[in-house]
C-alpha positions as a LaTeX table, in Angstrom:
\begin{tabular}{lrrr}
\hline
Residue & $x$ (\AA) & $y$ (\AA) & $z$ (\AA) \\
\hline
Unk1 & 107.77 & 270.50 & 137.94 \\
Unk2 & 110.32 & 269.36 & 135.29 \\
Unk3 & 112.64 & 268.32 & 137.94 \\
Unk4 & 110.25 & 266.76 & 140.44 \\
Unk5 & 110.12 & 262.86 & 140.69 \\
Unk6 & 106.84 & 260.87 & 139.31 \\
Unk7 & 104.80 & 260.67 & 142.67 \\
Unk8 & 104.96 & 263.97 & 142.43 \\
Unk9 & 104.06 & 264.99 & 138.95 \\
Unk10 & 101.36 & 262.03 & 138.84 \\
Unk11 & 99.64 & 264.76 & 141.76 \\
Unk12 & 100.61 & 267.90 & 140.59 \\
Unk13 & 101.14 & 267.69 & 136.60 \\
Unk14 & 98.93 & 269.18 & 134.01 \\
Unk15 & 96.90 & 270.77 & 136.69 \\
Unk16 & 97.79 & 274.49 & 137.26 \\
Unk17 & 96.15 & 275.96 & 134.16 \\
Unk18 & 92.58 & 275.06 & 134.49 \\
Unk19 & 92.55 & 276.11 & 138.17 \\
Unk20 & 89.52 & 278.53 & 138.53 \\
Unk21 & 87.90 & 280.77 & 141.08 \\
Unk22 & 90.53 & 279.55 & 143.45 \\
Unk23 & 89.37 & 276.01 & 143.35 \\
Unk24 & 92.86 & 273.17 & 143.91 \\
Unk25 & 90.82 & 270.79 & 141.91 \\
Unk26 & 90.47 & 270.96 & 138.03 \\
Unk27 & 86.96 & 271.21 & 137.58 \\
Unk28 & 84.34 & 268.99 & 135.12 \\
Unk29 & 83.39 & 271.39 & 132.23 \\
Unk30 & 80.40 & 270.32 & 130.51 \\
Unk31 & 80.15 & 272.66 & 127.81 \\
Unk32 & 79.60 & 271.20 & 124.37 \\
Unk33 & 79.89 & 274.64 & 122.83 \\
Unk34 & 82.65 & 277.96 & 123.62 \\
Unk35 & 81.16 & 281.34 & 122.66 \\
Unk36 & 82.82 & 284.36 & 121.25 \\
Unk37 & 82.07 & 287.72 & 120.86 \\
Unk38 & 85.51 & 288.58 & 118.81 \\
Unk39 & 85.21 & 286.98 & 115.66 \\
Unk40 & 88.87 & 287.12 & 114.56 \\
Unk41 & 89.53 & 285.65 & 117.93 \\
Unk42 & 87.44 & 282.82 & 117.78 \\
Unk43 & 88.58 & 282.39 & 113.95 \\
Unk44 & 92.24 & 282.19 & 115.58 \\
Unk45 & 91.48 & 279.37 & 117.98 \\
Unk46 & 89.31 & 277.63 & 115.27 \\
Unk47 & 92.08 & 277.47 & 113.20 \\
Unk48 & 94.92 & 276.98 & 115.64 \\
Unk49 & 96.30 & 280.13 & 115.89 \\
Unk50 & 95.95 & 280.29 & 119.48 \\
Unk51 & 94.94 & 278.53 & 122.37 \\
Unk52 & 91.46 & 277.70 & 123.04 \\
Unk53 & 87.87 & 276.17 & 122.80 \\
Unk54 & 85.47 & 275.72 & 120.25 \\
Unk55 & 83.37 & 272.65 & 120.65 \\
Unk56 & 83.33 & 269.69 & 122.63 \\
Unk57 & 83.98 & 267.14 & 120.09 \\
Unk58 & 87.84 & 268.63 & 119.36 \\
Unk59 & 88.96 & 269.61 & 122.68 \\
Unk60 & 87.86 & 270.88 & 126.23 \\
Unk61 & 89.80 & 272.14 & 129.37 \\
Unk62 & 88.48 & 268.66 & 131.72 \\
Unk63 & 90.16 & 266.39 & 129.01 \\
Unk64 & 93.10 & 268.97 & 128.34 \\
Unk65 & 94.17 & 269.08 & 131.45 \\
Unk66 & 93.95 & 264.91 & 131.59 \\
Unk67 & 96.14 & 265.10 & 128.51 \\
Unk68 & 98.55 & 267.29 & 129.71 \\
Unk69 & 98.74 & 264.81 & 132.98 \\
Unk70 & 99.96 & 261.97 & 131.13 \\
Unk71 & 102.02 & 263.68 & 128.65 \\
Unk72 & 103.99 & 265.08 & 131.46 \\
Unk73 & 104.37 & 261.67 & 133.00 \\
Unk74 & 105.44 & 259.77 & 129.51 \\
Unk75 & 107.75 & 262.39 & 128.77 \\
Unk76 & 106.14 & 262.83 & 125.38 \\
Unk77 & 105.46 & 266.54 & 123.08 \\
Unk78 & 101.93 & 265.76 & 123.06 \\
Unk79 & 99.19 & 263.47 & 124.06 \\
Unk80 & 95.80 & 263.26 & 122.73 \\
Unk81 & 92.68 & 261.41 & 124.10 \\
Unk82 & 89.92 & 258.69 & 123.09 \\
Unk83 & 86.78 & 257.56 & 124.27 \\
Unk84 & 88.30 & 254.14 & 125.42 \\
Unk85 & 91.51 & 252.21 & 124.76 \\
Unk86 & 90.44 & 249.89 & 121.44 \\
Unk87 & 89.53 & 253.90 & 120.16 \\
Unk88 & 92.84 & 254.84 & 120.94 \\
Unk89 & 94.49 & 251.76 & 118.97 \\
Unk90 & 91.89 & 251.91 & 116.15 \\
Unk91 & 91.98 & 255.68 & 115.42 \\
Unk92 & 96.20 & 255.71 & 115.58 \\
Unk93 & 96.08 & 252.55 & 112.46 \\
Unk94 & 93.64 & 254.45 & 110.64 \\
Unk95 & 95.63 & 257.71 & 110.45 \\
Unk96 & 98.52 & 256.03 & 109.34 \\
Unk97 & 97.80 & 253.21 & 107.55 \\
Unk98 & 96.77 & 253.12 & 103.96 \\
Unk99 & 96.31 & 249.71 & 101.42 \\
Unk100 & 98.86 & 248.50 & 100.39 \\
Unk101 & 100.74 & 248.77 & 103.80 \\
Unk102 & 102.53 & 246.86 & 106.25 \\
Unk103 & 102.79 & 246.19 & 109.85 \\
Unk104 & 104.99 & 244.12 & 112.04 \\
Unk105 & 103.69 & 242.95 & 115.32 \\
Unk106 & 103.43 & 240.48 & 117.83 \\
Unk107 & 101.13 & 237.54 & 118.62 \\
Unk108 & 100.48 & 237.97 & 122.16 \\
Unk109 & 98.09 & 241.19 & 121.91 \\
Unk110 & 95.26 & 242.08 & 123.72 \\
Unk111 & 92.54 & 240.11 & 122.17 \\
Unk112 & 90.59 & 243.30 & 120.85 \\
Unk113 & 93.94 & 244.38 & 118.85 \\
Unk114 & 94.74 & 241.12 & 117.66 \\
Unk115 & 91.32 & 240.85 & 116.00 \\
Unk116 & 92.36 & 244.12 & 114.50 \\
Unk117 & 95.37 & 242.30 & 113.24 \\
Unk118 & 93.83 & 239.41 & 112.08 \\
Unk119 & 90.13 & 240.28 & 110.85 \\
Unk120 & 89.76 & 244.27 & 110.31 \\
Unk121 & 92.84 & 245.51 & 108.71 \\
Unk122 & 93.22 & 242.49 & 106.29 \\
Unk123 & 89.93 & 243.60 & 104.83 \\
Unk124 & 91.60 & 246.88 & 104.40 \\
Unk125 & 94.78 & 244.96 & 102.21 \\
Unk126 & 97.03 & 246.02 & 104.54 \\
Unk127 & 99.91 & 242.94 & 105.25 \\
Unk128 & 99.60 & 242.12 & 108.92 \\
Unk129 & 103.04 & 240.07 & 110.01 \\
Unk130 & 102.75 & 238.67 & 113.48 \\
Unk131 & 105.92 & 237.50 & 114.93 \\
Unk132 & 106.29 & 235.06 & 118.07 \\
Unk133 & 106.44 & 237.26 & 120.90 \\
Unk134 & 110.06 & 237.34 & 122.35 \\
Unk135 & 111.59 & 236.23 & 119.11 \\
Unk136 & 113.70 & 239.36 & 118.64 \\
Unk137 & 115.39 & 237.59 & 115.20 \\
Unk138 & 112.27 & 236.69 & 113.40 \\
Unk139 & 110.88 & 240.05 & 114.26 \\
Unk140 & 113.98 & 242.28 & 112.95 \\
Unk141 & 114.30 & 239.82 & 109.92 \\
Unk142 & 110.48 & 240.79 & 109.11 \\
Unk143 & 111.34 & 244.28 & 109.97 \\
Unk144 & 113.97 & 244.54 & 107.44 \\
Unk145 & 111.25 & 243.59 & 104.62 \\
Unk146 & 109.83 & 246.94 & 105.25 \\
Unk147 & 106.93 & 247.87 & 107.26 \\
Unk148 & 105.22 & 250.95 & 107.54 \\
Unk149 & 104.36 & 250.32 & 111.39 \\
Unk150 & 106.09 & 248.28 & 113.96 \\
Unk151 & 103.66 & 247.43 & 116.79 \\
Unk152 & 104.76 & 246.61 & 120.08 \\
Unk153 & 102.58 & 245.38 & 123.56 \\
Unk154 & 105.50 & 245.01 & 126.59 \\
Unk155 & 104.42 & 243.25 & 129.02 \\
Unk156 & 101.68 & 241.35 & 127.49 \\
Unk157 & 98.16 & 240.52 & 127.98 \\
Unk158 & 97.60 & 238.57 & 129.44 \\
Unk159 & 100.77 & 236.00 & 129.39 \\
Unk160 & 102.94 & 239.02 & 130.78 \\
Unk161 & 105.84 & 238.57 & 127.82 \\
Unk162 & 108.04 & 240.82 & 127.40 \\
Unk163 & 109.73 & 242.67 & 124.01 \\
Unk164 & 112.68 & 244.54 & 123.95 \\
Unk165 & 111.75 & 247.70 & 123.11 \\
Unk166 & 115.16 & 249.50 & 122.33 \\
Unk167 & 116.13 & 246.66 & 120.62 \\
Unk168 & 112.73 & 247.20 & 118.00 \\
Unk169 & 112.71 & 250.52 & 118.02 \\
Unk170 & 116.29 & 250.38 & 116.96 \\
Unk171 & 115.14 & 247.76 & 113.99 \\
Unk172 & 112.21 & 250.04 & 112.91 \\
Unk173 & 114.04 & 252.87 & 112.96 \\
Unk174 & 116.10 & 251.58 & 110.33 \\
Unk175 & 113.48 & 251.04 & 107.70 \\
Unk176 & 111.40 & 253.72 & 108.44 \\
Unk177 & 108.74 & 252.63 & 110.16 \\
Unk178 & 106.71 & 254.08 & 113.31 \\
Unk179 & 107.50 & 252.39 & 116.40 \\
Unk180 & 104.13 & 252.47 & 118.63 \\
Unk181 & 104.23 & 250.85 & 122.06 \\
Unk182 & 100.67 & 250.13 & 124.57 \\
Unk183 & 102.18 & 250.60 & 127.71 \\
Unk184 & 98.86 & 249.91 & 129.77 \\
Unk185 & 100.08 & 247.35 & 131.82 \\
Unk186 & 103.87 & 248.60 & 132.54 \\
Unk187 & 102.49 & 252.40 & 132.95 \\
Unk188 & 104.48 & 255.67 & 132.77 \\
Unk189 & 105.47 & 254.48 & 136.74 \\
Unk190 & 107.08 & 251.50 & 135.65 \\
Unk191 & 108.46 & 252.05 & 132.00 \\
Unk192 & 108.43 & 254.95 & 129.72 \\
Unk193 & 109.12 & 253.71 & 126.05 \\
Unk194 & 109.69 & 257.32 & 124.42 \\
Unk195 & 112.85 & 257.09 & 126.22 \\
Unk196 & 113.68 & 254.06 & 124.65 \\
Unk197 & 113.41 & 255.57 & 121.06 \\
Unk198 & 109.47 & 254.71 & 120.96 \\
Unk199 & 107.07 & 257.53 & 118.50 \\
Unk200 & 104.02 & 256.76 & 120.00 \\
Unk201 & 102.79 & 255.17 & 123.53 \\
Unk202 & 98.84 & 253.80 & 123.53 \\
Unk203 & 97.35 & 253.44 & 126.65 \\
Unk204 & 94.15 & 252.05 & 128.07 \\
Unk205 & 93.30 & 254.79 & 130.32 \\
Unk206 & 90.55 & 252.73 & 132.17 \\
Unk207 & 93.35 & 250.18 & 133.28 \\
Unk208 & 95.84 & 251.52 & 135.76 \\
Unk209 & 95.82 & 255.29 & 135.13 \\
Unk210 & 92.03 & 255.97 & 136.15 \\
Unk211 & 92.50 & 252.84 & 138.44 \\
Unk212 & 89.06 & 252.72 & 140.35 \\
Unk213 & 87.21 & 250.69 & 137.46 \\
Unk214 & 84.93 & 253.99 & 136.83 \\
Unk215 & 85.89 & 255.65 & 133.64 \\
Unk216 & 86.75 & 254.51 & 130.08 \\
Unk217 & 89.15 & 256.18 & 128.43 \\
Unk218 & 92.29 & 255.46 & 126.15 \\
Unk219 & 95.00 & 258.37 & 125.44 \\
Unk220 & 98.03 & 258.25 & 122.83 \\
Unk221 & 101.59 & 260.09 & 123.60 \\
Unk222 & 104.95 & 261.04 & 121.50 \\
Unk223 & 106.29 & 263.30 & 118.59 \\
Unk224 & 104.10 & 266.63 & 118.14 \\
Unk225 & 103.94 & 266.13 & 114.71 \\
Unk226 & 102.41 & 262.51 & 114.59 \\
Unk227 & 99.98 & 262.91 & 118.07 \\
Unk228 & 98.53 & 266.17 & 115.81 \\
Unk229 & 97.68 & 263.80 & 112.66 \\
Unk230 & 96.25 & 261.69 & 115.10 \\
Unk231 & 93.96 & 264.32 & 116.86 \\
Unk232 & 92.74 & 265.42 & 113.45 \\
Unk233 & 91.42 & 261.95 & 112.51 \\
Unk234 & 89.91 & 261.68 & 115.98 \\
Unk235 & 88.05 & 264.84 & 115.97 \\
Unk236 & 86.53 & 264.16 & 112.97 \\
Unk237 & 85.66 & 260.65 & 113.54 \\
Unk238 & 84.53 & 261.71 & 116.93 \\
Unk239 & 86.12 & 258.75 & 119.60 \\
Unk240 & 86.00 & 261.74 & 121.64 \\
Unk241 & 86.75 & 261.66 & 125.55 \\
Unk242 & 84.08 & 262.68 & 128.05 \\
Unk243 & 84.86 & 265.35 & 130.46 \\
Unk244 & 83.39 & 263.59 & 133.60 \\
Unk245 & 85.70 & 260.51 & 132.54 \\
Unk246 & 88.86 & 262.82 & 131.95 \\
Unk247 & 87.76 & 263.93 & 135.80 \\
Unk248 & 87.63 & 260.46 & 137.37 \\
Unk249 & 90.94 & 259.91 & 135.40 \\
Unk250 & 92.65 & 262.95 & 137.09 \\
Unk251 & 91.65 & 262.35 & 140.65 \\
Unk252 & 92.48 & 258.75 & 140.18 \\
Unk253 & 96.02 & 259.36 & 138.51 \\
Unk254 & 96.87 & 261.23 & 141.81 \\
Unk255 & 97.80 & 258.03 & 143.62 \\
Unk256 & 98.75 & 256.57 & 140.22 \\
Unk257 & 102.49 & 256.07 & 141.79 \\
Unk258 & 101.65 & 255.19 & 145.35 \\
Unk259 & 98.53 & 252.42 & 143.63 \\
Unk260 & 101.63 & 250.72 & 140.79 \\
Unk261 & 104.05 & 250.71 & 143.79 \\
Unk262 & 101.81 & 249.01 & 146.34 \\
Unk263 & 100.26 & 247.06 & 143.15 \\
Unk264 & 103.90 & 245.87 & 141.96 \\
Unk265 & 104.44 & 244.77 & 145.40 \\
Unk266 & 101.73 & 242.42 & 145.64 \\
Unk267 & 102.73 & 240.63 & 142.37 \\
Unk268 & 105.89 & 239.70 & 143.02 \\
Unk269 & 104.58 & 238.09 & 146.52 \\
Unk270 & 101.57 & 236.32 & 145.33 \\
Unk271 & 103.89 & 235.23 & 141.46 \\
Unk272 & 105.94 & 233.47 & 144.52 \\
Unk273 & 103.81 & 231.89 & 146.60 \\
Unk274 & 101.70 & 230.46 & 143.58 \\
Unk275 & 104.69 & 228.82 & 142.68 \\
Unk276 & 104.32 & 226.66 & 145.68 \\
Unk277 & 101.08 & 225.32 & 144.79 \\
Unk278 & 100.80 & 221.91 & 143.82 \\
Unk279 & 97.73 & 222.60 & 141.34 \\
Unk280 & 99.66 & 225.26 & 139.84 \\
Unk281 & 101.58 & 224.58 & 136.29 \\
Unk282 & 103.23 & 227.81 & 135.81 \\
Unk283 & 103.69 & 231.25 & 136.77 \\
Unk284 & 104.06 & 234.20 & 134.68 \\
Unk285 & 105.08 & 237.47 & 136.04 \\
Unk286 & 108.60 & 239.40 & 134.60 \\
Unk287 & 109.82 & 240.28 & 138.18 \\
Unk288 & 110.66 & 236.37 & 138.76 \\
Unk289 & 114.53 & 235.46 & 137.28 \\
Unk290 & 112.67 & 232.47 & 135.62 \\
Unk291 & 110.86 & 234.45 & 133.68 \\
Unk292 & 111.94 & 233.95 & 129.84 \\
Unk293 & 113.03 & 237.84 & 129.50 \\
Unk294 & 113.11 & 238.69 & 132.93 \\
Unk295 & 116.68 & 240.16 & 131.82 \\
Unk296 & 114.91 & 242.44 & 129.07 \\
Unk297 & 112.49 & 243.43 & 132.14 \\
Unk298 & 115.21 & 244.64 & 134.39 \\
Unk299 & 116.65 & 246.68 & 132.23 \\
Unk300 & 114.12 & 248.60 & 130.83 \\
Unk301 & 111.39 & 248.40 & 133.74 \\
Unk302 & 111.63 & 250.57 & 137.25 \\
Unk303 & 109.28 & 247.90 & 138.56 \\
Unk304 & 107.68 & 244.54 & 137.35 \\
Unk305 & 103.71 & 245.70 & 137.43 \\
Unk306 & 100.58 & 244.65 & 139.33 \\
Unk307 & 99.98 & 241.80 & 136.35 \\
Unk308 & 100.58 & 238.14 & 136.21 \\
Unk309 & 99.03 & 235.14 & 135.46 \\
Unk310 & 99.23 & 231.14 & 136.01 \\
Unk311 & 97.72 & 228.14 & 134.77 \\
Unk312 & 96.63 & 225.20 & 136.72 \\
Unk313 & 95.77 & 221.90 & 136.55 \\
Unk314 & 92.66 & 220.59 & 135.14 \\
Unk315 & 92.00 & 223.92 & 132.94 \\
Unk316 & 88.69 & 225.06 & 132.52 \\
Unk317 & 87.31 & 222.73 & 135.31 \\
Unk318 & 89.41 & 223.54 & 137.76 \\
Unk319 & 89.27 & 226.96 & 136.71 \\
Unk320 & 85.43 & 227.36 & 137.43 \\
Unk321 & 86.06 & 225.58 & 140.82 \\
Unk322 & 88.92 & 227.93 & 141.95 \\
Unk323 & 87.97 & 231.02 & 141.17 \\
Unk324 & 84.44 & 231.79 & 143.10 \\
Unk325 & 85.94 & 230.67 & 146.25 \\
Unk326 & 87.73 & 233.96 & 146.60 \\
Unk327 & 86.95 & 236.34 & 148.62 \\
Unk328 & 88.89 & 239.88 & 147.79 \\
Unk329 & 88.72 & 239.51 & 144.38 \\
Unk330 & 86.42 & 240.58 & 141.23 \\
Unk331 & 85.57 & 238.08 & 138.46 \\
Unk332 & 84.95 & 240.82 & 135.84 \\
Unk333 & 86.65 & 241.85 & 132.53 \\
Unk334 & 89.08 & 244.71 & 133.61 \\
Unk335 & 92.39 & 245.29 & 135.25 \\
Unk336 & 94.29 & 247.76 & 136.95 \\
Unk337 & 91.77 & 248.78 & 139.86 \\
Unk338 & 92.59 & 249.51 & 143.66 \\
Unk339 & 90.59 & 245.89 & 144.05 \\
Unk340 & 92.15 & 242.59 & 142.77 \\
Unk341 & 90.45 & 241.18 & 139.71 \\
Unk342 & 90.71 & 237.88 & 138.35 \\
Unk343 & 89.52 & 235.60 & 135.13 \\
Unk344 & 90.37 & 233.46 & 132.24 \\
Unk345 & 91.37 & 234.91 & 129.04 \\
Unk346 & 88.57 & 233.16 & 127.37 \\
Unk347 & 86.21 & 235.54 & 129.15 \\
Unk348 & 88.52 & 238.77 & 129.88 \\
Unk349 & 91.76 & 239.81 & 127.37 \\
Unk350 & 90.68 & 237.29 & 124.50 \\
Unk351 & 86.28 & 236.77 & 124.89 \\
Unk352 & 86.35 & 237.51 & 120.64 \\
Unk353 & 88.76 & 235.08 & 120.27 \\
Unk354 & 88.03 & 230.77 & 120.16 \\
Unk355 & 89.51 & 228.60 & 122.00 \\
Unk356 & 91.47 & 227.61 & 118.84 \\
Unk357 & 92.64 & 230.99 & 118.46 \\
Unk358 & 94.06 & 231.52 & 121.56 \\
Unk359 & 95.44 & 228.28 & 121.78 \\
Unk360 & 97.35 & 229.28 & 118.37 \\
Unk361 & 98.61 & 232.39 & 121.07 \\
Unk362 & 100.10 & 230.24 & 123.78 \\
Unk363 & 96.80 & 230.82 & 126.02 \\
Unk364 & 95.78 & 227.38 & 127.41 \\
Unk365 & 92.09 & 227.51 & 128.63 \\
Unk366 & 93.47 & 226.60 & 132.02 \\
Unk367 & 94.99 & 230.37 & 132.12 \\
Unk368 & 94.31 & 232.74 & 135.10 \\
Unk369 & 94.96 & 236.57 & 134.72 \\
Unk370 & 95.87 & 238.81 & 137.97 \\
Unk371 & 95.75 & 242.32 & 138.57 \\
Unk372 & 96.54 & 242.71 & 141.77 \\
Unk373 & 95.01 & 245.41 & 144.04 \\
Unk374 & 96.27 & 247.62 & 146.83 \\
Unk375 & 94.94 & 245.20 & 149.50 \\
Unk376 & 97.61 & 243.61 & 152.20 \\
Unk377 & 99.71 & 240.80 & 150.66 \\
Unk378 & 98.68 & 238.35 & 153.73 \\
Unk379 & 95.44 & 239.15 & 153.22 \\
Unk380 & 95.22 & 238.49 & 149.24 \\
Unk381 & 97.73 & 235.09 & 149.73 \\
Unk382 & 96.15 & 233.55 & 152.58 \\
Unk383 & 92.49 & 234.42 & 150.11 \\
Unk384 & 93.61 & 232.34 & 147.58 \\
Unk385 & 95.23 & 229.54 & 149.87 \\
Unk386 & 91.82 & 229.08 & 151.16 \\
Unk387 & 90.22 & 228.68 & 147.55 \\
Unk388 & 93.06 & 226.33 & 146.98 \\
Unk389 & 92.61 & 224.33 & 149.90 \\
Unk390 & 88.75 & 223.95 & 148.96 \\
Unk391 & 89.32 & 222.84 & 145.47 \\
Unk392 & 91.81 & 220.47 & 146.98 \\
Unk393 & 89.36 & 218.58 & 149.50 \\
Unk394 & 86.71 & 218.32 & 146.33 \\
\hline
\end{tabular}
């Protein structure tokens, strides 16, 4: 396994050891409790002695073996998992961070952890310093003040920006801090930060990894030592994962690489032909050579990603017009999935944010996200020249 390629671990990886009875599938074990009839044993796996079960809000073999999965894949000591994404992000501040502290990040997070940023951990007097995203001076210069974390999303959601993450980790490094990196939309397929001198990678399971829009999940990789802190606040705050989830993951992590391949694909194709689009004002996606830091991409990216975005002309209103004309293509508030999924940021990566807010991010209202499915190219670009050509006639 250690020397096979990813297509290959993404089917076979962190599998083998909950086989049972024969079965090739790792089955969904609903147990809440493990029983023991050897005290001393169960004392043992209680207390970490050995390997083992105790009660479903710590561990149990469904999510294990999801763990193990993605841990493999990230190239990471240890992975532990969360009952969705934001729990993933939340729980891996609140181990670490204490008043008093300070963290380094970027503007252009995920709405959810930018309200973290901005509203939740202020209360907590902890300094939150967020940096223009792909301003690699003004975030080494604050950096170099100190910080106890250094917070990185690459690319971003949803303007697709992207940091350079040896670069940072090189910076935090430095001063001491803990380098963290959500790698949701890049995936393990596409970029593995650890290698890049990362601690910790934060995914949003739900996103690409499960990739069938089914399952919430979120899952944190890197150093032993810091995953374990971060497992003992989770257990006892109890973001736990379910095992039917950490099922739906599994299966859907099987075509993980063939889903980001065929996904990737269908960016880059569709980023190009929206360029050609007269009610188009820009298009973001870091596989283009226009793209600010497409340079920063290719060198620390295998691919590009099933994400982009684009604003058009006439923003909001021309936004409501374009977008129920197509036909292979969910209006909903996710990414990642086999379908394509589209929507503005005001009602998908940044709903808790106001229009003020996001505007302050460099997210007009006119702003379109992508994820782009597995469907055929010509069938997805000739969809949205259609909904163009409507709006146009209006």
């Amino acid at each position: 396994m250690e020397n096979a390629k990813l297509g290959t671990k993404a089917v076979w990886a962190g599998e083998k050891d909950y086989l049972v009875h024969g079965a090739t599938q790792v089955p969904v074990v609903l147990s809440v409790a493990y029983g023991y009839d050897d005290l001393e044993q169960w004392y043992e796996v209680a207390t970490g002695k050995i390997d083992g079960h105790i009660y479903g809000r710590n561990t149990n073999p469904t999510v294990q073996s999801f763990e193990d999965k993605v841990k493999i894949l990230e190239g990471a000591e240890a992975a532990t998992s969360f009952s969705t994404g934001m729990a993933a992000i939340s729980n891996t501040f609140a181990t670490f961070l204490v008043p008093g502290d300070r963290i380094v990040s970027i503007k252009d997070t995920y709405g959810g952890t930018n309200k973290i940023f901005t509203e939740f951990l202020p209360r907590q007097q902890i300094e939150v310093i967020l940096c223009e995203t792909g301003n690699h001076e003004q975030m080494e210069a604050e950096v170099l003040k100190g910080c106890k974390i250094l917070y990185l999303e690459t690319p971003t959601n949803p303007t697709v920006k992207i940091t350079d993450i040896e670069r940072m980790a090189k910076a935090g490094k430095a001063v001491g801090a803990l380098v963290i990196v959500d790698n949701t939309f890049a995936t393990p397929i596409n970029q593995t930060p650890l290698s890049l001198g990362v601690d910790l990678v934060i995914h949003s399971a739900t996103k690409f990894l499960g990739g069938h829009a089914d399952a919430l999940g979120g899952i944190v990789c890197g150093k032993k030592e810091l995953v374990e802190q971060i497992f003992h606040y989770r257990e006892i705050n109890g973001a736990t994962m379910d095992p039917m989830a950490a099922y739906l993951m599994l299966r859907g992590m099987k075509t993980l690489h063939l889903r980001v391949c065929q996904q990737s694909k269908n960016a880059i194709a569709l980023a190009n032909y929206l360029k050609t689009e007269d009610l188009v004002e820009g298009v973001y996606y870091p596989g283009l050579e226009e793209h600010p830091n497409h340079h920063i991409a290719k060198k620390q990216m295998k691919g590009y990603g099933g994400m982009l975005s684009f604003s058009v002309k006439g923003g909001m209103n021309m936004v409501k017009e374009l977008l129920p004309r197509l036909q292979f293509a969910n209006r909903a508030a996710n990414l990642g999935a086999v379908e394509t999924t589209v929507g503005p940021a005001r009602t998908t990566s940044h709903i808790e944010c106001t229009p003020e807010e996001r505007a302050a991010m460099g997210i007009p209202e006119g702003l379109i996200r992508v994820s782009c499915g597995i469907e055929e190219i010509d069938d997805l670009i000739a969809d949205f020249k259609q909904a163009f050509a409507y709006v146009n006639r209006g």
